[in-house]
Structure formats: C-alpha cells, structure tokens
N, C-alpha and C positions, 0 to 999 in steps of 0.2 A: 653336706646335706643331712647325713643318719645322723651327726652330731643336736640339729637342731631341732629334727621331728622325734628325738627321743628325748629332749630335755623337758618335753611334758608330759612326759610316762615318768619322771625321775623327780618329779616332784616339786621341780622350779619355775610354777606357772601359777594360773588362778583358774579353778575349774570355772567354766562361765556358765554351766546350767547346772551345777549340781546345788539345787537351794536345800537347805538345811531347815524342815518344819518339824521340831522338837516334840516328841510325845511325852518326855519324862519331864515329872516335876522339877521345879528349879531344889539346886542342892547346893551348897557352897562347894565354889570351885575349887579341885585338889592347885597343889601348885604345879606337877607337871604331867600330859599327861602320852602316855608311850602309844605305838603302835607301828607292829609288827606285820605284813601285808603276805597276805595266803598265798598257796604253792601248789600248782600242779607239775609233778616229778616224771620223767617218762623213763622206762624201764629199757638200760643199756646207755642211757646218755649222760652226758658231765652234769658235773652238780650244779647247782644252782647259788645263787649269790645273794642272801638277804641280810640287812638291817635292820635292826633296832632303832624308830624316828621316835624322838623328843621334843614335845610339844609343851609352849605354855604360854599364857597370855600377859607373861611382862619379862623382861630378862634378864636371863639366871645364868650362874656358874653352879655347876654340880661338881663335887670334890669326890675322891675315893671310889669311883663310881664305878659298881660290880653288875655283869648281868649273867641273868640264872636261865637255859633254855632246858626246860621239862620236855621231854618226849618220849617218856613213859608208853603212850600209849601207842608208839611205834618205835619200842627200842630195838626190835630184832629185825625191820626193815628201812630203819632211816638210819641215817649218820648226819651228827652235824660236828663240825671242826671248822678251826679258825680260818679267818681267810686273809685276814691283817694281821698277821703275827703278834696279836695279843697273847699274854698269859692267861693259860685254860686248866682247869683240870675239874677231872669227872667223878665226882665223890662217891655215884653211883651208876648203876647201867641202867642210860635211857635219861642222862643228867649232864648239864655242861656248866659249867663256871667262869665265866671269863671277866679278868679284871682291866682296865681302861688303864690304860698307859700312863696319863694327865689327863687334868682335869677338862671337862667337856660343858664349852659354852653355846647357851641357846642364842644366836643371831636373828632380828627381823627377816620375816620370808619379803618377796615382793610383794605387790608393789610396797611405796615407802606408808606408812603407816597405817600398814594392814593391822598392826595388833595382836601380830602372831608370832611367835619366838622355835624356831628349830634349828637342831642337830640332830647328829646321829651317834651312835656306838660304832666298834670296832666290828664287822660283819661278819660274815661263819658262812660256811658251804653246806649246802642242803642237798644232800645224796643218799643213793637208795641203797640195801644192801640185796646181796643174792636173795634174801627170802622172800623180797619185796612183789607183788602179784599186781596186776591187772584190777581196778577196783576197789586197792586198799585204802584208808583214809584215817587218819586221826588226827590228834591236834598238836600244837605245841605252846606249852603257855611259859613267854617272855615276859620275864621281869625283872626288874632292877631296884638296886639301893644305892643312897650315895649320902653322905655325911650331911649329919642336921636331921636324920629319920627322913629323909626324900626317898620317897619308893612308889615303885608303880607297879601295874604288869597288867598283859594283852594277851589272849586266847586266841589263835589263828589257826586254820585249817592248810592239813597237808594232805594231798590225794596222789594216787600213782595210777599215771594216763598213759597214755599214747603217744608217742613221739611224729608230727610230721613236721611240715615246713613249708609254712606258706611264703612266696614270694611276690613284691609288686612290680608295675609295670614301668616304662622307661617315663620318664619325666617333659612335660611339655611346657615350653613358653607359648605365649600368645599377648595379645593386647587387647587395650579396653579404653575407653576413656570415662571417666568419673559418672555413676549411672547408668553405663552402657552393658547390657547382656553379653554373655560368652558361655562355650559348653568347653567342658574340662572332659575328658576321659577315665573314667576308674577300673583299672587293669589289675586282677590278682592269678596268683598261678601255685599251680602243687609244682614243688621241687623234689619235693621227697618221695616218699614208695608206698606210702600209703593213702588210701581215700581220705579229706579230710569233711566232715562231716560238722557241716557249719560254721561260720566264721562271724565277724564283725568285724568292720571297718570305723577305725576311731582319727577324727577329724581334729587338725589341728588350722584354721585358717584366721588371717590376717582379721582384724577389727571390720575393715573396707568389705572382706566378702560373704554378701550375701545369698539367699534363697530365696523364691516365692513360695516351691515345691513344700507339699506336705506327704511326704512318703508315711506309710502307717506304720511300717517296719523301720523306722528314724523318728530321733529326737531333735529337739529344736530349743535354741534360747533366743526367741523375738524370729529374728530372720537371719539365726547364724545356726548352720549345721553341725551337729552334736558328733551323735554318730549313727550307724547307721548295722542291722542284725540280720543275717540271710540264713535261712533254714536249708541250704542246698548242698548239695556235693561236689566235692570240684576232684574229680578222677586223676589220679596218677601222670604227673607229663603232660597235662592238659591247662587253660585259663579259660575266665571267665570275663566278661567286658562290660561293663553300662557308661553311660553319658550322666553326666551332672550340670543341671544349667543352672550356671551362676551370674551376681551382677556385680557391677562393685557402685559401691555407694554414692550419693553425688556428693558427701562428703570428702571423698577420696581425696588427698593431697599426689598432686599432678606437678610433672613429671615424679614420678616412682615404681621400683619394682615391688608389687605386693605378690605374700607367698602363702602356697596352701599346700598343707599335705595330708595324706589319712594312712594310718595304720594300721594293719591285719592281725589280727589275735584271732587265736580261736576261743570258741567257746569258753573254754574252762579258766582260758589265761583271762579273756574279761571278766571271769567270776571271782578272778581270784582279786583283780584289782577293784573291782567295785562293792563287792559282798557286802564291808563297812557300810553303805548306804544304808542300808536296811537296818542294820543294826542301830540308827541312833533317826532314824525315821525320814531318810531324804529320798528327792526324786530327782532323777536323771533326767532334768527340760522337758520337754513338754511332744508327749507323741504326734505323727501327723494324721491326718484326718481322712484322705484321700489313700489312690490306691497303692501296694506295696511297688518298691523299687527294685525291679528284676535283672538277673544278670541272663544274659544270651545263652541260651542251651543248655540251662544247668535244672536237671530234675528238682524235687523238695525231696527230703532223704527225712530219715527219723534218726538223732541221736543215739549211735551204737554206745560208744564209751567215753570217758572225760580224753581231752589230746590237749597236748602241748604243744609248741613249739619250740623246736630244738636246735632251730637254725635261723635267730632273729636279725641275724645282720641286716637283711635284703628285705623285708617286712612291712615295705613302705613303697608310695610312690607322692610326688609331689608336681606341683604346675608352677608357674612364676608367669603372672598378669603385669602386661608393663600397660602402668597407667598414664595413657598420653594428653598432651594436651596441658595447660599451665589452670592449676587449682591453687591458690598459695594460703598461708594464713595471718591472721593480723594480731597477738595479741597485745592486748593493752593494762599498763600499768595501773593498779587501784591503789590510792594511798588512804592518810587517815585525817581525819581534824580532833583534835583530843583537849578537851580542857581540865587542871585540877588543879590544887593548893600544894606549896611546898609538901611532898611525902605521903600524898596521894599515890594509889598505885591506877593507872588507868591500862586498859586493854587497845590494843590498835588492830584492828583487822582489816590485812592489807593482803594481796595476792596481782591477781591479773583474772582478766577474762581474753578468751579464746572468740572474737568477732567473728571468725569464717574467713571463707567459707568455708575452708578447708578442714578436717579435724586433721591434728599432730599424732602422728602413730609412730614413738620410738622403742616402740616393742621389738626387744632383737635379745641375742644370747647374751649381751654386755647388760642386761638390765640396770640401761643409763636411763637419767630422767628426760625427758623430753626438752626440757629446758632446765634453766636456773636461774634465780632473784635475788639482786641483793638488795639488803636493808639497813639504809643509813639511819641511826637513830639520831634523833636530833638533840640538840647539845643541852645539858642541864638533866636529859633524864639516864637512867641507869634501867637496860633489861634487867628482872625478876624472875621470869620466865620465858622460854625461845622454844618452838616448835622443835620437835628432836629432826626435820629435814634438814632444821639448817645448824650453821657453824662460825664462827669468827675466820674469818679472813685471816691469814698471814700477814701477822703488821701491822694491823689494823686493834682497836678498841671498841670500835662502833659500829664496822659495818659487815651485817651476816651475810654468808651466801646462802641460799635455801634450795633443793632439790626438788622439782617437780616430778610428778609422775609423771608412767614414760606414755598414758594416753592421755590427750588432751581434745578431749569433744570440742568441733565446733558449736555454739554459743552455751556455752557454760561456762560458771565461775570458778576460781579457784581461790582459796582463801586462808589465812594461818593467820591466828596471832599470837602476837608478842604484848606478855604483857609488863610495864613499862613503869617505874617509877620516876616519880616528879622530887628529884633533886635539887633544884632551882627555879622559881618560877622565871621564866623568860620569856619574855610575849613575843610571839610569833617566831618563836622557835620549829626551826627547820629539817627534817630530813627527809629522805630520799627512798623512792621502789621503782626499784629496775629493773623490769625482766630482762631475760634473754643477757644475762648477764656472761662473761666470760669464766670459762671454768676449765681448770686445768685435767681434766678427767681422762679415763683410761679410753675410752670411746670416743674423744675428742671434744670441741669445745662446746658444742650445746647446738643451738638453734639459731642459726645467722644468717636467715632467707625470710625474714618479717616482712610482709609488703606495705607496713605504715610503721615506720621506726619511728615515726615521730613523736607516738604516743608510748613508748614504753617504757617516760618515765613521768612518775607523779612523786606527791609531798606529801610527806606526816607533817603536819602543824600542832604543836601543841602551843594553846593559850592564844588562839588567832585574835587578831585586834576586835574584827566584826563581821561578819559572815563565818563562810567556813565549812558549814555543811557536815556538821560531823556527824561521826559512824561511830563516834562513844563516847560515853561522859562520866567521870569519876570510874566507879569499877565497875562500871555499865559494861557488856559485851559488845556492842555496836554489832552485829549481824556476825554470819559466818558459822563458827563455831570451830572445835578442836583444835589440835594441837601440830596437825603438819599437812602440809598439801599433799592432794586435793580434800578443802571439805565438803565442797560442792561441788558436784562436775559430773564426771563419767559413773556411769554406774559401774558398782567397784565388781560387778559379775564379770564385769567385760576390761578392765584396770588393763589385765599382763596380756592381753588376748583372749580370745575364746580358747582355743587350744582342744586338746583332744580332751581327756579327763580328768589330767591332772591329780589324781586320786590320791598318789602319796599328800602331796599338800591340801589335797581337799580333808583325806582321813585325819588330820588332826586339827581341822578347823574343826568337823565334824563335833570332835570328840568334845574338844571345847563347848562349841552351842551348846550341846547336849547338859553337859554341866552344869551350864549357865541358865540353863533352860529358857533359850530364847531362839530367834528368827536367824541366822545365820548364813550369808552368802559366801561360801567356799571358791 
C-alpha cells in the first residue's frame, strides 16, 4: 500500500489540478530543462535524499553529464554527499561536483504521449551540520553540463525545521455501487514528541471517486479532491478524526476494487513540494466555497516554526470501495476509407471509441495501457509515419500493435494516425483495426471483458469501388489529430489519475509551459 500512495509524491503520476496559466513571455525553448525540489532539514535527524529531475519536450541522451551543487550560502550548516556512489569531489567549501557514471537518458513520463521526457541524476544526501540552528534557510543552486554545451541549472530552497511525525489511520473497505454515496474516515495522529502545528492532507483517489463537498480549506479538479490544509494542532500521543463523503461515479466500471488514499505532510514539507507553482504562475484546482472541513477537538494554533517530518513511513491512510454490481464497457473499432494515385501519401485515422457505460480505469503502479489495437495495413501501401504508441508485431510487416492510455472515458474517442503511402493502386484494398487486441505485456494481456466483441473490428479501405464514407482523402487528415493515443478522450488532467500532487512531474511540465509560454496541464 505505502509503495502506491507514494508513487505520486515521486513523480510518476499526472498532477490533475495543478493547471499551468503562464505569465512569461513565450521564449524559445531551452532543450532540457532541471529541477531540483526544496528541503525542509530537521535538526538531529538523517539526511535527506534528493535528485536532480531532467526535463524536455522530445528525447534525449545526455553524454558526459556532470552536476555542480552550490551551497555556499549554507556551507557551515549543510552537508551534501553522494548517495549513489557517484564520483564527487568538492573543489571548494560549500561546493559539490559529481560526475554521472553513463550517459543519462530522458524516457517519456505517462501517460503515452504526454510530450514529456525525464530522468534523473545520481542523488546526494542533504544533511545538517552541528552549527545548523532552528530557522536557518538558504539556497542551493543545481546545475549541470553535459556534452554538445547542454547545461541547465535550478535554485531551490533549504530550511532547518523541526522534526515530528505524523501518522495515519488504519485503512477501511466498504462498498458502493456505481453512483451510490459512501463516508470514508480521515484519521491522522502525532507519533512523535512534539506539537505538530498544521498539516495538510494530500489526496490521491481513483478517476471513479468523487465529491459534491466544497470545503474552503480544500482544493478541487471538477468533483475530484485535491487536497485538503488544516491550521490546528494535533498534541503529543493524541489523533484527530473527520468524515469524508464521497460517491463513485455512475461511470464506475462494476465489479471492481477502486482505491483512495490521502497523505500527511506538514506544512513546510507541502511548501517544499509545491513552491515551483508560483514560480512559473500555477494554481492548485480550484478552492471550495462553503464552510471549512474540521477535524474533532483540535484548537487553530498559529505557526510556531517550519516542521518536518522525519518519520514518513506511516503518513498515510487509504480506503478500498468495492464497486458492486455489473457496469461493463463496449469499445468499438474505428477504421478508415482512403482514396489516392500510385505515391500518394494519404493519412488514416483510426482508433476506437469507449460506448459505455462504463469508463476503463487501468491506472495502477504497472502503468499498462488500458487496452491495445492492432493495425493491419492493407496491401499495396507502405506506413510513412506510425504513432510513437505503437510498434510492429513480431513477424509481422504490416500489422502494428498500438498502446492505449490506461484512462479510457466512457463516450469519448480515441484516435492516431498512420500516415500511409500508396504503393500500388488496388481497388478496395483492405486492412484491419482491432482493438482490444492481445498483448504480451508485463501486466498481462490487456482488456478481455468487452460486452459487444462483435464490433471491435473495422476496415481501412483504400481506393473503395463506391461508397465508403471516408475520413481522408489525398494528404487530407480526415479528423482526429496527432500522433498516439488518446487524441480525443479523457481530459489528459485526469489521464494517470488525479492523485495527490504529483509535483516532481508536474514541476517539469511546469517548467516547460513556461518556456513555451503557453496553457499547460501538468
């Protein structure tokens, strides 16, 4: 369970309300761009573990790749040292050098053609020294070079807090059926020895679960819970309790386990993860309107000092909704009709749509696609171009498999094309779109509970005798657009889940927008 409600604190998710409204001019985009994510240290406790993230918007191999940690301005109460056994050396005091082992490639984040490319560096421990005091703070500016003049570098803030330890409450099942209400419990508690003086609770819940609730102290993406900020104290040995009522959607695909969980930071730890917001002009969903969400017997206290937590194991608690009752989904094959002359290059856009009722939510830690599609090209033409979701089949010349995303809304489309040269004219020339195709994958084979198998396959026709109905002609696009599924469909806020905040991968969407200076859904 800690394994999955931290893997979107870690950066392998899609923040779902943090929208990106760019105040800076557009500027040509660098080619990659870093960021390093801010620390609050608490004095007497282990050090801390951070990385250097690698961001860019197509993908790269960085060669000879060295990174420089300045900490000048807290050289006589931080220490930073390797944490991966990179080679380091400190030319000066309050200076770290550390060079990359091999060379370091930027991989697509999720979901599949989000447009985002990271990696990381080799990490360093971020520790305090004897002089280190109560309320100290300065920066550390990260940067790197790497062969070809690739360089970047990121200015983050380091603070020295308070150490407590918050912890969550035991974990509950319950059930629902698709649209039907339910109350969840949200239980937090001091472990540690000191007052912990405000917290926030950051949510990571399923596609399926919803809110009506507009808490004023909580943010919101439509009717999915963000998170949620309490100004109270939670004393020594003691917990604090609220109720959460939630629904699941009548989308909900039935029989299923859907799962939600929310995480405890405090204060400063949320400051440290989200601060990047501000800097390139984003907001955190949308606050509620109504009255604040309280917890049982807990005063409002006034921030004494920045606090940490230094004992995140336990920092969580989660619920599992078993959704009863049979919701299934139908999706259906789209194919193409395509006419053009010997060497013509024509566009085919083909995919499926998602009928209902049910929407497909393969959101899970294997970030598998929801399904998969193959595509038979029909004889005489030659693909040109192929969506980067998809690939040639083993043994095969003709026919791609193609990966879907792992959300697939009830009735939306989904759509890619292939665009196709005309080799041969051959009248009514044939091939084939099959979703829900078999796929040999680490998560297993895909989607094989269609409740109308009987449409999920259609034909590309190129050069039909008479009719046909086509969706492109010559180098026409016939509808759709881009390059890999989905291009139409789920909105991509909500693609990997809502999740809690996601901020390591939102921070270098950010950084991008920014750049680009444009509208950006992190």
């Amino acid at each position: 369970m800690l394994k999955h409600s931290l893997r979107w604190l870690t950066g392998l998710g899609a923040a779902g309300a943090l929208i990106v409204v760019s105040a800076a001019p557009a500027v040509a985009a660098p080619t990659i761009e870093p960021y390093f994510q801010d620390a609050t240290l608490a004095i007497g406790s282990e050090a801390t573990i951070r990385g250097l993230l690698l961001y860019a918007d197509e993908p790269t191999v960085l060669s000879d790749v060295s990174v420089r940690y300045d900490y000048r301005s807290l050289a006589d109460k931080l220490t930073v040292t390797p944490a991966d056994g990179q080679e380091c050396t400190a030319p000066e005091p309050g200076v770290l050098v550390c060079a990359e082992p091999s060379d370091v490639t930027l991989y697509e984040m999720p979901p599949l053609g989000s447009g985002i490319y990271r990696n990381g560096a080799k990490r360093v421990h971020l520790g305090l020294t004897g002089d280190a005091q109560l309320g100290d703070s300065g920066d550390v500016a990260v940067s790197f070079q790497a062969a070809g003049g690739r360089r970047g570098s990121y200015t983050s803030r380091v603070r020295v807090g308070e150490g407590v330890d918050l912890t969550g409450g035991p974990f509950t099942t319950l059930s629902a059926k698709p649209g039907g209400k339910f109350t969840v419990p949200l239980v937090v508690a001091n472990a540690g020895d000191k007052v912990i003086n405000g917290f926030v609770a950051v949510f990571d819940l399923s596609y399926s679960i919803r809110t009506k609730d507009r808490f004023s102290n909580c943010r919101y993406a439509d009717d999915h819970l963000v998170f949620c900020q309490f100004d109270v104290d939670i004393p020594v040995g003691t917990g604090l309790a609220t109720t959460l009522n939630l629904e699941l959607a009548k989308d909900t695909y039935a029989p299923t386990n859907q799962s939600g969980y929310a995480q405890f930071m405090t204060t400063a730890d949320f400051e440290d993860l989200t601060r990047v917001r501000a800097a390139v002009g984003a907001r955190a969903g949308t606050p509620g309107s109504g009255p604040k969400l309280t917890l049982a017997g807990a005063p409002a206290s006034v921030r004494q000092a920045d606090q940490t937590d230094v004992g995140p194991g336990y920092d969580y608690t989660g619920w599992t909704i078993k959704a009863t009752g049979t919701n299934g989904t139908d999706l259906a094959a789209i194919g193409a009709s395509l006419k053009g002359t010997a060497g013509a290059v024509v566009t085919a856009t083909v995919g499926f749509r998602n009928n209902g009722p049910a929407t497909l939510d393969g959101t899970n830690g294997d970030f598998e696609a929801a399904t998969h599609t193959d595509v038979e090209l029909p004889p005489g033409t030659t693909a040109v171009e192929v969506p980067d979701s998809c690939w040639l089949r083993q043994d095969t010349t003709r026919t791609y498999l193609c990966a879907s995303e792992m959300l697939l809304v009830a009735g939306q489309t989904y759509t890619m094309k292939f665009r196709l040269r005309i080799d041969k004219v051959i009248p009514n020339a044939r091939g084939a779109v099959r979703v829900n195709a078999p796929c040999e994958c680490p998560a297993g084979g895909g989607f094989q509970d269609d409740i109308k198998p009987a449409n999920d396959k259609a034909t590309i026709v190129v050069n039909a005798a008479q009719g046909g109905g086509g969706q492109s002609d010559g180098d026409g696009d016939g509808g759709g657009g881009g390059g890999s599924l989905p291009i139409t469909g789920a909105p991509i806020n909500l693609i990997a889940g809502i999740g809690a905040l996601l901020l390591v991968t939102g921070a270098g969407c950010y950084l991008l927008a920014r750049r680009h200076g444009g509208r950006f859904a992190a």
